[in-house]
Biopython code that builds the backbone (N, CA, C, O; Angstrom):
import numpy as np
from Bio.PDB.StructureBuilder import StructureBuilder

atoms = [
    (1, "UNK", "N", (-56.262, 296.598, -16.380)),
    (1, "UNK", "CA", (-56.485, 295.643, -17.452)),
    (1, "UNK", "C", (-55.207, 295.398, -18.256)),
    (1, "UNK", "O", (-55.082, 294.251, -18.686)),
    (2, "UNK", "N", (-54.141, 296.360, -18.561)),
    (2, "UNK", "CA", (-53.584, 296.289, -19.192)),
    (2, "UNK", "C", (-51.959, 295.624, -18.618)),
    (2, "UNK", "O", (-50.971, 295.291, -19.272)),
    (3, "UNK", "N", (-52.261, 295.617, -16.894)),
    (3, "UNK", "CA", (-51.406, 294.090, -16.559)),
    (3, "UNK", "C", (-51.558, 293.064, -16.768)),
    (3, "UNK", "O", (-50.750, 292.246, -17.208)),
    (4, "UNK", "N", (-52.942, 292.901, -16.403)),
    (4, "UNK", "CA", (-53.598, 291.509, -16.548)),
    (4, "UNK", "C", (-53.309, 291.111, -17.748)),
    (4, "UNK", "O", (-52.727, 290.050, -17.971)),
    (5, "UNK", "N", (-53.733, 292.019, -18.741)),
    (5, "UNK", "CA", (-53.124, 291.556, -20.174)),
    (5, "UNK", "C", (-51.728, 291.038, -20.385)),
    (5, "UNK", "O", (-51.407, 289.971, -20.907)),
    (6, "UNK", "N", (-51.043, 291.871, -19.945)),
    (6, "UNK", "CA", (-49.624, 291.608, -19.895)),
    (6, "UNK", "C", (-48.952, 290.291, -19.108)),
    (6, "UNK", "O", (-47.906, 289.656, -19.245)),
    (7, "UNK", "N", (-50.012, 290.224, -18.283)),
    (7, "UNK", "CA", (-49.730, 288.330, -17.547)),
    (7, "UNK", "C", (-49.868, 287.564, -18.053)),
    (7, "UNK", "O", (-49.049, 286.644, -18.061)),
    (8, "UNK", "N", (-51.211, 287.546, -18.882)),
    (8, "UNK", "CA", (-51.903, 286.588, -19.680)),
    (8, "UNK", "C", (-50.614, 285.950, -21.052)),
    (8, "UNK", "O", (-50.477, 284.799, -21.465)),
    (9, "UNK", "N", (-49.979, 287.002, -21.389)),
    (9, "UNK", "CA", (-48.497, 287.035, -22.263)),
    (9, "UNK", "C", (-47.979, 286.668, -21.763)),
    (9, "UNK", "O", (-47.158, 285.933, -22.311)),
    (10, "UNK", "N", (-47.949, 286.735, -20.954)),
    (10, "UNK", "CA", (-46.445, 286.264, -20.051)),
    (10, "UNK", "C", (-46.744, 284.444, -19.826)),
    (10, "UNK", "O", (-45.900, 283.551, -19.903)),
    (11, "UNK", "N", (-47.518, 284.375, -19.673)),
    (11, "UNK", "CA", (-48.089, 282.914, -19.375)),
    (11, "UNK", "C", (-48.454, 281.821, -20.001)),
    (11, "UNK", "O", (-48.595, 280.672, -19.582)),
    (12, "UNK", "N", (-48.642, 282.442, -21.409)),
    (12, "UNK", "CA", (-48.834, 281.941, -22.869)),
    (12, "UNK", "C", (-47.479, 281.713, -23.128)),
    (12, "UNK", "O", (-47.190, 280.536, -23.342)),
    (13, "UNK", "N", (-46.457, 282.636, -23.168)),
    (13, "UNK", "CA", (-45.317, 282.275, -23.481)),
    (13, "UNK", "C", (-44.546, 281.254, -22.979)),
    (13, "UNK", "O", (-44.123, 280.259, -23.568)),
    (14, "UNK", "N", (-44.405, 281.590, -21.844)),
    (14, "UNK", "CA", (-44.088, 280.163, -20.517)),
    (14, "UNK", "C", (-44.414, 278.976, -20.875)),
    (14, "UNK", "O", (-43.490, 278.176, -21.020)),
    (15, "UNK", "N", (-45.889, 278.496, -21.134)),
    (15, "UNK", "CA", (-46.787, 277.666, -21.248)),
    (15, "UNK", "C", (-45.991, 277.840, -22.631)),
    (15, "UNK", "O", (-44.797, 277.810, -22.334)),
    (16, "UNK", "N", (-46.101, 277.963, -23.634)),
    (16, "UNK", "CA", (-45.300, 277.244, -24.987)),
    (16, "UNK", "C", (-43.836, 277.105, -24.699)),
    (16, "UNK", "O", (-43.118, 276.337, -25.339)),
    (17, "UNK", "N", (-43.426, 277.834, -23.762)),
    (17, "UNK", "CA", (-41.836, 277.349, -23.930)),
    (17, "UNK", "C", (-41.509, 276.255, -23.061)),
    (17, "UNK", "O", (-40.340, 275.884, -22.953)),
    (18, "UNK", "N", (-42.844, 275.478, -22.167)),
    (18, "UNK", "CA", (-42.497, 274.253, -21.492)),
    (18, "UNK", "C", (-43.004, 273.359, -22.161)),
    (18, "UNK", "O", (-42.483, 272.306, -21.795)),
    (19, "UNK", "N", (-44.233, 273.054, -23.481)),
    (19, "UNK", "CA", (-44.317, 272.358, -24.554)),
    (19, "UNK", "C", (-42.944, 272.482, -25.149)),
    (19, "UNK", "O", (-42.563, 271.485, -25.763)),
    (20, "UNK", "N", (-42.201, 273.409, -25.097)),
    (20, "UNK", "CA", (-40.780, 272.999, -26.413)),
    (20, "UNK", "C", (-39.795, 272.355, -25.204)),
    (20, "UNK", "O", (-39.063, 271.427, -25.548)),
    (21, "UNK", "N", (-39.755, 272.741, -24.017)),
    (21, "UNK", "CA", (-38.841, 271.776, -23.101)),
    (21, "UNK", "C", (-39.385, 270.298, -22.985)),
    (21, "UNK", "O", (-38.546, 269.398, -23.010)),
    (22, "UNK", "N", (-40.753, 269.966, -22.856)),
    (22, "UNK", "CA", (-41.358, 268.678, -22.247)),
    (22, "UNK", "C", (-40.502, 268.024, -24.108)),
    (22, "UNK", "O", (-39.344, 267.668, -24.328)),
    (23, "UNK", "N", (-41.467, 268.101, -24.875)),
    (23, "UNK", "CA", (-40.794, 267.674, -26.358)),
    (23, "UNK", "C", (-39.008, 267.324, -26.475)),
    (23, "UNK", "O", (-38.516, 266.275, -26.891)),
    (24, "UNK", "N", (-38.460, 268.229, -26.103)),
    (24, "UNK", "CA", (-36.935, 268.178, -25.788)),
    (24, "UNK", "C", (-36.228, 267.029, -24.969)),
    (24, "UNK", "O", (-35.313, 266.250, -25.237)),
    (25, "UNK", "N", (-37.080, 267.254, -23.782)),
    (25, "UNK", "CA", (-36.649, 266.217, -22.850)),
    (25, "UNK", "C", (-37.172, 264.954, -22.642)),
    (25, "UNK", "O", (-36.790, 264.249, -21.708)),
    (26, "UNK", "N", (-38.392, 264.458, -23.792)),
    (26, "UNK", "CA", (-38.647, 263.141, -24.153)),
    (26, "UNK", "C", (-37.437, 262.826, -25.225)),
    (26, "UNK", "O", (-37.418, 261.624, -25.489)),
    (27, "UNK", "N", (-36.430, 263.572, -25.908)),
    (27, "UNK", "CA", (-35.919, 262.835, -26.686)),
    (27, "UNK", "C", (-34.273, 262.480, -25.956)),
    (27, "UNK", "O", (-33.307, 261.751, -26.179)),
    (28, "UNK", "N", (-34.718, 263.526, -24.964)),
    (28, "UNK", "CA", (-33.001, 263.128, -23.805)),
    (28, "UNK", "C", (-33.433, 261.977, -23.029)),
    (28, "UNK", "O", (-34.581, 261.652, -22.727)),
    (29, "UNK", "N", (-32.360, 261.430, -22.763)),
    (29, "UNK", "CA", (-32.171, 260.298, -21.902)),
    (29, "UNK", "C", (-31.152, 260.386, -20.806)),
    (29, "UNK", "O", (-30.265, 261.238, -20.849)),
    (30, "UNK", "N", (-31.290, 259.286, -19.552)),
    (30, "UNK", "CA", (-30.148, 259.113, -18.854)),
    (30, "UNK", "C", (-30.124, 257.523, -18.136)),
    (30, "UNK", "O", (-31.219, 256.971, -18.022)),
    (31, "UNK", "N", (-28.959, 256.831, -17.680)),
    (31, "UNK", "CA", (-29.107, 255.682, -17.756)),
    (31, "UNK", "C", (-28.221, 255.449, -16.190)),
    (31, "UNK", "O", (-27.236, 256.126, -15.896)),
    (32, "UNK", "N", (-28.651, 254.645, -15.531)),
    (32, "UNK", "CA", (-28.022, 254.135, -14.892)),
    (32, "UNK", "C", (-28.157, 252.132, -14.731)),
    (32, "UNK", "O", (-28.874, 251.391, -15.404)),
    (33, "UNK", "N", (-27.163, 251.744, -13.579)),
    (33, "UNK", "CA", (-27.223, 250.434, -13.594)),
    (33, "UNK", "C", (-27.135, 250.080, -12.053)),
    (33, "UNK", "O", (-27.153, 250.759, -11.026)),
    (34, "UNK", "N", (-27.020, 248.594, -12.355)),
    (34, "UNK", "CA", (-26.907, 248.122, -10.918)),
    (34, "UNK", "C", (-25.935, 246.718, -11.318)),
    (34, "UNK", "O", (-25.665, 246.200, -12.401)),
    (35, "UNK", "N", (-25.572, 246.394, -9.952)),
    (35, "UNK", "CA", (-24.825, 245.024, -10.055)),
    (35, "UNK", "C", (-23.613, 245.362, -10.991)),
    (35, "UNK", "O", (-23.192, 244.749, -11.972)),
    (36, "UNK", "N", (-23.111, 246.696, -10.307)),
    (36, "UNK", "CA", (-21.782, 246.667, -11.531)),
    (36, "UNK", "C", (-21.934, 246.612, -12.676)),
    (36, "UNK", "O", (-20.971, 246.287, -13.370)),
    (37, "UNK", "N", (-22.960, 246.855, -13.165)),
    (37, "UNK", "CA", (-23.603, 247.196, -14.913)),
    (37, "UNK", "C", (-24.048, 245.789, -15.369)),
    (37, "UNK", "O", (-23.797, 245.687, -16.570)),
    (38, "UNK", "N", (-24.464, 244.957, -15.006)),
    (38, "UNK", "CA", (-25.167, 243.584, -14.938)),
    (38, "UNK", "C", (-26.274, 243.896, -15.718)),
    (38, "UNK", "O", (-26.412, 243.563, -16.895)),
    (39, "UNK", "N", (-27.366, 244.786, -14.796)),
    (39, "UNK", "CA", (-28.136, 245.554, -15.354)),
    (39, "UNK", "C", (-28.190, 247.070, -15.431)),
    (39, "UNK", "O", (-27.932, 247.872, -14.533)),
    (40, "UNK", "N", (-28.604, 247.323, -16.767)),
    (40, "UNK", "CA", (-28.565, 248.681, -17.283)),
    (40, "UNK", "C", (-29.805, 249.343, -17.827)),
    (40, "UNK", "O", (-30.102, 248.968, -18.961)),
    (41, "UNK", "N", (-30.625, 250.275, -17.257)),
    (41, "UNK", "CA", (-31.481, 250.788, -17.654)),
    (41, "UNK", "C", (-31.562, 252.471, -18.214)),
    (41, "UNK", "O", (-30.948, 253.356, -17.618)),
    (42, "UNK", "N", (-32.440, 252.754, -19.483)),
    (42, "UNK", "CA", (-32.291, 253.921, -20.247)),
    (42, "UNK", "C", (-33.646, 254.304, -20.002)),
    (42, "UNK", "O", (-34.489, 253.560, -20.501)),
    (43, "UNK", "N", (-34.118, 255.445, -19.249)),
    (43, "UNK", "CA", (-35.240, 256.238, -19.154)),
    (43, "UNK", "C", (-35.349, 258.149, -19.884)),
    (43, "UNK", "O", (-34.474, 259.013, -19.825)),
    (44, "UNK", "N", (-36.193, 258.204, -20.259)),
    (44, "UNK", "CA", (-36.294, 259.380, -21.524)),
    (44, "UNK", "C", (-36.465, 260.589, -20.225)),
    (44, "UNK", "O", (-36.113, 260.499, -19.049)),
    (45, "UNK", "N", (-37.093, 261.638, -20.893)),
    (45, "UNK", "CA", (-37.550, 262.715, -20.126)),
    (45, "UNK", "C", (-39.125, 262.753, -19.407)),
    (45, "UNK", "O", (-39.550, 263.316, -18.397)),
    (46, "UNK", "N", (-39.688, 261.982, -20.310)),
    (46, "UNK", "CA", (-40.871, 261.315, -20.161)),
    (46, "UNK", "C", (-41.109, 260.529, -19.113)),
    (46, "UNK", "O", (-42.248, 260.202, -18.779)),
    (47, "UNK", "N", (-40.170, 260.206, -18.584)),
    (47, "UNK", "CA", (-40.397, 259.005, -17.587)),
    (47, "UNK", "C", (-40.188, 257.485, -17.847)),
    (47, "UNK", "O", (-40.179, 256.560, -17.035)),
    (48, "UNK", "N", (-39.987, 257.472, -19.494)),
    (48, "UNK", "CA", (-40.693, 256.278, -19.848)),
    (48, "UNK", "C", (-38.896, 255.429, -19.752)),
    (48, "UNK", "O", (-37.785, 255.941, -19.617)),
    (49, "UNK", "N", (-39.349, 253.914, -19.904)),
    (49, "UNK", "CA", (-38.075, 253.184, -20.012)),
    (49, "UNK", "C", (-37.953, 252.746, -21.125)),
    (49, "UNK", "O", (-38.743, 251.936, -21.610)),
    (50, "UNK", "N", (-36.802, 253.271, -21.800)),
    (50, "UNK", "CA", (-36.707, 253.035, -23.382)),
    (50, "UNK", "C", (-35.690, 252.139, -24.055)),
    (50, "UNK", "O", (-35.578, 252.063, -25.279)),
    (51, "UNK", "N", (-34.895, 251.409, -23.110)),
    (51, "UNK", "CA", (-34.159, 250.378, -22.877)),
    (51, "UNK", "C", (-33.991, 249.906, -21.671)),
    (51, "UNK", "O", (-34.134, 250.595, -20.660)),
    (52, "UNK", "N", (-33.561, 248.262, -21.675)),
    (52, "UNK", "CA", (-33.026, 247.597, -20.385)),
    (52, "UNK", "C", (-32.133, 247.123, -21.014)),
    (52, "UNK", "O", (-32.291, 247.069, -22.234)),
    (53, "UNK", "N", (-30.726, 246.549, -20.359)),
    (53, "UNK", "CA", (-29.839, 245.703, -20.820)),
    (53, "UNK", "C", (-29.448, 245.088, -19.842)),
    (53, "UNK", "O", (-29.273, 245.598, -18.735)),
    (54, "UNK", "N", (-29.228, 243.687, -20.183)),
    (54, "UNK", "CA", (-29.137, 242.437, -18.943)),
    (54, "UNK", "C", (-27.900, 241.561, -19.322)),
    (54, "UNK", "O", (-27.927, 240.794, -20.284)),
    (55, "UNK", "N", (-26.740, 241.730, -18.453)),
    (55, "UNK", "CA", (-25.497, 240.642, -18.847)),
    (55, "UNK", "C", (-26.375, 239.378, -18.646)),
    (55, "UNK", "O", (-27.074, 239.122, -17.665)),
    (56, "UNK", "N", (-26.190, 238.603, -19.828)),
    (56, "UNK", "CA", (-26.604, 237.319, -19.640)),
    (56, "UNK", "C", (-25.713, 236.252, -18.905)),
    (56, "UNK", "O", (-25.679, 235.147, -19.445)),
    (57, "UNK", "N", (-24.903, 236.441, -17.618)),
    (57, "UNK", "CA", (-24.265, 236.247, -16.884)),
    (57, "UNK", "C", (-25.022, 236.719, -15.469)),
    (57, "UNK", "O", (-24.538, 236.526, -14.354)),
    (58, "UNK", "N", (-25.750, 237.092, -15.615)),
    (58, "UNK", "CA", (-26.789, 237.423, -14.277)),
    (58, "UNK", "C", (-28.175, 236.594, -14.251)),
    (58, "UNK", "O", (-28.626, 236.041, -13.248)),
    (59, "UNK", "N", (-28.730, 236.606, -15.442)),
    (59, "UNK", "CA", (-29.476, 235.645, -15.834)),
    (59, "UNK", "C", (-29.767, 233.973, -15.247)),
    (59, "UNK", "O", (-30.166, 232.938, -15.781)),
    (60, "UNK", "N", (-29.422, 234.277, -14.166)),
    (60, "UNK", "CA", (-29.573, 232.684, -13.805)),
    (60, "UNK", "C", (-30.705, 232.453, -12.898)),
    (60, "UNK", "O", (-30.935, 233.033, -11.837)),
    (61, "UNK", "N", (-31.583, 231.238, -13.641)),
    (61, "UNK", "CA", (-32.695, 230.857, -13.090)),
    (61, "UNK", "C", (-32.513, 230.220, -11.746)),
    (61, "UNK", "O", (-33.551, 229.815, -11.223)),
    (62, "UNK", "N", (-31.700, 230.098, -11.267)),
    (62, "UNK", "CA", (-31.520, 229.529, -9.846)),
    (62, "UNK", "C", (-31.886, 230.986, -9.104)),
    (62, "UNK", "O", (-32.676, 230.824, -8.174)),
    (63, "UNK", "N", (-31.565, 232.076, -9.272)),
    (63, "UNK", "CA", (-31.331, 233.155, -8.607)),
    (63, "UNK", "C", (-32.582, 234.203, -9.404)),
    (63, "UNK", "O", (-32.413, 235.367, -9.039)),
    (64, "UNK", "N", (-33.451, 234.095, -10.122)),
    (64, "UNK", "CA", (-34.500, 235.153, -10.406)),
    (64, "UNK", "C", (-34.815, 236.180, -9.455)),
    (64, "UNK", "O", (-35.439, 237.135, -9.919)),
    (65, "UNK", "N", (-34.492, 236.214, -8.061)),
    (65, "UNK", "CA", (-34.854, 237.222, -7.366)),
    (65, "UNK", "C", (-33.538, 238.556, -7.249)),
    (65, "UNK", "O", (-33.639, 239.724, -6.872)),
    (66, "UNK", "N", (-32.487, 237.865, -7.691)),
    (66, "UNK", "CA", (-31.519, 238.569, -7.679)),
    (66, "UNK", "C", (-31.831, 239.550, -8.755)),
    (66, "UNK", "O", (-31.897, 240.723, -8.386)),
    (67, "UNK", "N", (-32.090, 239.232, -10.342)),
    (67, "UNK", "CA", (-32.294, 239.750, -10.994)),
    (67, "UNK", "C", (-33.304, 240.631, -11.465)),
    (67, "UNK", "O", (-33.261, 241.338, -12.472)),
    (68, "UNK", "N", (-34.432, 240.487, -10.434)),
    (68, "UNK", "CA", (-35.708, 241.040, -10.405)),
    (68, "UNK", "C", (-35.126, 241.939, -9.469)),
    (68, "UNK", "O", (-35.624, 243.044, -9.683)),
    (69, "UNK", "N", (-34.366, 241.989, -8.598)),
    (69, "UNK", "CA", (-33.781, 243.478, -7.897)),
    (69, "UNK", "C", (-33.076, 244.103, -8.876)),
    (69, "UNK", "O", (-33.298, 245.245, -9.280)),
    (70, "UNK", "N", (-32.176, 243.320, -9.285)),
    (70, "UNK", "CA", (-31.296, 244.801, -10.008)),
    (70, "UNK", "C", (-32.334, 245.500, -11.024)),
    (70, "UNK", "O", (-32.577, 246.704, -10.945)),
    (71, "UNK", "N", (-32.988, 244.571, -12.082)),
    (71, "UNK", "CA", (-33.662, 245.529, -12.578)),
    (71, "UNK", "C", (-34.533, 246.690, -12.048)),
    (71, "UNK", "O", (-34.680, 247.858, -12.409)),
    (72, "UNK", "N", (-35.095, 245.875, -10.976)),
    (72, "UNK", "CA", (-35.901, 246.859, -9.831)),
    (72, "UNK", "C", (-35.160, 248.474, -9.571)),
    (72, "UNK", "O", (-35.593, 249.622, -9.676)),
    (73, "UNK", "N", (-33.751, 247.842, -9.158)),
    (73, "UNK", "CA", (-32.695, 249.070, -8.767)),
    (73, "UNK", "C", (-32.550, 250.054, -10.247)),
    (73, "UNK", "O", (-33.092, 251.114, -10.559)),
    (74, "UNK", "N", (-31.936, 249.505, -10.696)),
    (74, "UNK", "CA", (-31.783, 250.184, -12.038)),
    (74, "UNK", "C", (-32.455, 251.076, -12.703)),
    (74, "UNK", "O", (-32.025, 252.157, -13.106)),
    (75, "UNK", "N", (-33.690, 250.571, -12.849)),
    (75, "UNK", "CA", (-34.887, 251.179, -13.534)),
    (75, "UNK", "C", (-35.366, 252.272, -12.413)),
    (75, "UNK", "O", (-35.988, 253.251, -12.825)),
    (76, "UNK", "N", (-35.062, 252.124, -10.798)),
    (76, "UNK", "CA", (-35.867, 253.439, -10.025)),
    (76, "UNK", "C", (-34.954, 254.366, -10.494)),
    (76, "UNK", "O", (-35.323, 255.493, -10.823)),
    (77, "UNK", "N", (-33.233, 253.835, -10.589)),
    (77, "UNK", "CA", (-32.185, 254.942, -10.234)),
    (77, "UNK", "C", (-32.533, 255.646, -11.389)),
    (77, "UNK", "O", (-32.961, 256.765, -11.106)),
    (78, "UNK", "N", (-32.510, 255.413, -12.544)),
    (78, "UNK", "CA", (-32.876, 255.685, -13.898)),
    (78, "UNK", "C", (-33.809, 256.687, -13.585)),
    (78, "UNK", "O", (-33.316, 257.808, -13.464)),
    (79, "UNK", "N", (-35.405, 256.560, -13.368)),
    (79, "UNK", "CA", (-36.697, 257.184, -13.096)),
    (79, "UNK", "C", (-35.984, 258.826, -12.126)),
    (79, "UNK", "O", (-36.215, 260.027, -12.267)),
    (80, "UNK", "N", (-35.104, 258.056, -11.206)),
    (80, "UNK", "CA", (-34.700, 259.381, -10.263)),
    (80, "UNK", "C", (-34.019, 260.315, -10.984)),
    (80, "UNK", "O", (-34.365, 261.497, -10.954)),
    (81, "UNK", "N", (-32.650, 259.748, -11.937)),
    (81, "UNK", "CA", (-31.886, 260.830, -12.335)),
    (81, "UNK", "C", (-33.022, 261.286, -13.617)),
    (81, "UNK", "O", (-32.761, 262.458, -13.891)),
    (82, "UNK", "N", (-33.935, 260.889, -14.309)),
    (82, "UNK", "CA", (-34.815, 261.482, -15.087)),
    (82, "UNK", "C", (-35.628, 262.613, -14.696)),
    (82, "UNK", "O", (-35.771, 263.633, -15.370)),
    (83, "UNK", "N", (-36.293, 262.312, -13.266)),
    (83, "UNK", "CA", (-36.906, 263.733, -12.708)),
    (83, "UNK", "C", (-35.784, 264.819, -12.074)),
    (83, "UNK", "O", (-36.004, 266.030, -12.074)),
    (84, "UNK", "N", (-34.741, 264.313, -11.618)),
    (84, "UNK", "CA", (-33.659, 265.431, -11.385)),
    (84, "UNK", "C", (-33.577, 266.146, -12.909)),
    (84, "UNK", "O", (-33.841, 267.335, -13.090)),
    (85, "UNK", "N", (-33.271, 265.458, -13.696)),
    (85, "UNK", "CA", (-33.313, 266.307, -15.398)),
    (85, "UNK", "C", (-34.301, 267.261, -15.850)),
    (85, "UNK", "O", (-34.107, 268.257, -16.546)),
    (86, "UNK", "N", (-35.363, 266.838, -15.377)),
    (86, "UNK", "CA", (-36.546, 267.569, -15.488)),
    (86, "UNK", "C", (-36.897, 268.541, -14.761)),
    (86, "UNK", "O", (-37.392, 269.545, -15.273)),
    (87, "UNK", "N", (-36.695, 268.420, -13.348)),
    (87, "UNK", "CA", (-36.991, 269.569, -12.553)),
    (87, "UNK", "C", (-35.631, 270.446, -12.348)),
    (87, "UNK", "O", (-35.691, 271.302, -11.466)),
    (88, "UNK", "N", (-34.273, 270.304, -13.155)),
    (88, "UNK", "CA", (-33.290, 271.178, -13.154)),
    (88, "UNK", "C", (-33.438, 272.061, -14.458)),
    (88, "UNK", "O", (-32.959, 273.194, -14.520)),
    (89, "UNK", "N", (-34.069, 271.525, -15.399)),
    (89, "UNK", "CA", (-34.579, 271.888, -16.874)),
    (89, "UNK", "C", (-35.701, 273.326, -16.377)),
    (89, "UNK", "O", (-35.723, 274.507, -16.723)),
    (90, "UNK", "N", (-36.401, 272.643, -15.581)),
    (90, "UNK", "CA", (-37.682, 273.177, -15.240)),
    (90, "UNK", "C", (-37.389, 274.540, -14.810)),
    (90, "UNK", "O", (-37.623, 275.648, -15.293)),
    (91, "UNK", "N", (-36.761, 274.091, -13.672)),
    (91, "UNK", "CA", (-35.857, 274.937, -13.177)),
    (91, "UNK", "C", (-35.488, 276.373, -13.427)),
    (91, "UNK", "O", (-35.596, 277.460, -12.860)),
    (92, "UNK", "N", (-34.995, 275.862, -14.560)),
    (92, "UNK", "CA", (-33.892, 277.181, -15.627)),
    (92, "UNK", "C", (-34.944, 277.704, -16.196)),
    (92, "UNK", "O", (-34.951, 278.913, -16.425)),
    (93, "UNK", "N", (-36.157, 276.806, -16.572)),
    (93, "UNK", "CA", (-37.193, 278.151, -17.243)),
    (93, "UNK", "C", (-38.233, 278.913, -16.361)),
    (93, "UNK", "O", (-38.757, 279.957, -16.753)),
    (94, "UNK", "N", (-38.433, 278.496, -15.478)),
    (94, "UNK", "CA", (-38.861, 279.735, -14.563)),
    (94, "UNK", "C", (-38.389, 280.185, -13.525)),
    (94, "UNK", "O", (-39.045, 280.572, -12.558)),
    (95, "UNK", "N", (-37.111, 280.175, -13.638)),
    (95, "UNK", "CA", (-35.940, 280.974, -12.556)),
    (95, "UNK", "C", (-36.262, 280.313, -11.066)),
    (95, "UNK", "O", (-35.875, 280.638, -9.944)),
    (96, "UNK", "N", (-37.017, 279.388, -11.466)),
    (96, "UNK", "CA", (-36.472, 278.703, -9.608)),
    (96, "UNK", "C", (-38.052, 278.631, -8.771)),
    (96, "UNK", "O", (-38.079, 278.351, -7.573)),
    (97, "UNK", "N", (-39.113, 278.867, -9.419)),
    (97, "UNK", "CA", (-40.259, 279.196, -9.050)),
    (97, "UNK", "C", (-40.870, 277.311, -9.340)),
    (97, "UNK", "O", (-41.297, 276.627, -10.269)),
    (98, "UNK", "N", (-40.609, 277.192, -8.153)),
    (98, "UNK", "CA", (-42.128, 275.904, -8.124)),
    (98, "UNK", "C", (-43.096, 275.935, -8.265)),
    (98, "UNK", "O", (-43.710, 276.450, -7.330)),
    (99, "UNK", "N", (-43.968, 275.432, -9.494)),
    (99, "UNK", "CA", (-44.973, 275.752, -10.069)),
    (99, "UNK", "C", (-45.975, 274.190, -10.233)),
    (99, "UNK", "O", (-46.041, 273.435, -11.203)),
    (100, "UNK", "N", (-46.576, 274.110, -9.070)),
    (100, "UNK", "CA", (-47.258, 272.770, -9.339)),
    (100, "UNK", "C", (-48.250, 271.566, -10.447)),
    (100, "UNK", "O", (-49.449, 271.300, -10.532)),
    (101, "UNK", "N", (-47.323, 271.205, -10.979)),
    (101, "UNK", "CA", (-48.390, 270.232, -11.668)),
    (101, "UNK", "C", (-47.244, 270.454, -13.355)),
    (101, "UNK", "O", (-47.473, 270.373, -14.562)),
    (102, "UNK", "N", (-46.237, 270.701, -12.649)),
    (102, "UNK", "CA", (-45.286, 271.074, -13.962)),
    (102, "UNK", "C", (-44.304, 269.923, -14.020)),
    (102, "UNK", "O", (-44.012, 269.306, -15.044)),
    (103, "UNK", "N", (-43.781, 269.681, -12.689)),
    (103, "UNK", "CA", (-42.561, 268.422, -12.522)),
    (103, "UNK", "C", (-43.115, 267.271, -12.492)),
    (103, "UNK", "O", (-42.426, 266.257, -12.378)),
]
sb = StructureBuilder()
sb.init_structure("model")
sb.init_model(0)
sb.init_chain("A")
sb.init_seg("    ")
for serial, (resi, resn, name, xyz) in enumerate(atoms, 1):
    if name == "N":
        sb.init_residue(resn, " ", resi, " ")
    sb.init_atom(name, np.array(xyz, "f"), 0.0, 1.0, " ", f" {name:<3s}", serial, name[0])
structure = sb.get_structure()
């Protein structure tokens, strides 16, 4: 009993110290672009997209499909280097142990 107990601690702790990482890493960001920085997208830790920026030199209605890619591009590359942040974060707090339903 008195492992089990001692897991149950152990797990509580974990479990609050990835509430203080998830919190942390909604307020980090990372950004990438496309089209030579044409377009530029800012995604949090969250996942979420918390800026776009568009040279209004790309902007041309003759070409909307062009620009519906880069943002397309931009915003995945963004999403990707965000879960690399997260699961290297993750990472460091439980020494390397894949733990499903965490990343």
């Amino acid at each position: 009993m008195k492992n089990l107990s001692g897991l149950m601690k152990q797990a509580q702790k974990l479990q609050s110290k990835i509430a203080e990482m998830q919190e942390e890493l909604g307020r980090r960001t990372v950004t990438a672009q496309a089209g030579g920085g044409m377009v530029v997208a800012t995604v949090n830790g969250r996942q979420e997209l918390v800026s776009l920026r568009i040279d209004p030199e790309v902007a041309n209605p003759e070409d909307i499909e062009m620009l519906q890619d880069l943002i397309t591009a931009a915003v995945n590359e963004a999403l990707n280097r965000s879960r690399e942040m997260v699961a290297q974060e993750m990472s460091k707090l439980t020494g390397g142990l894949q733990l499903p339903g965490l990343v």
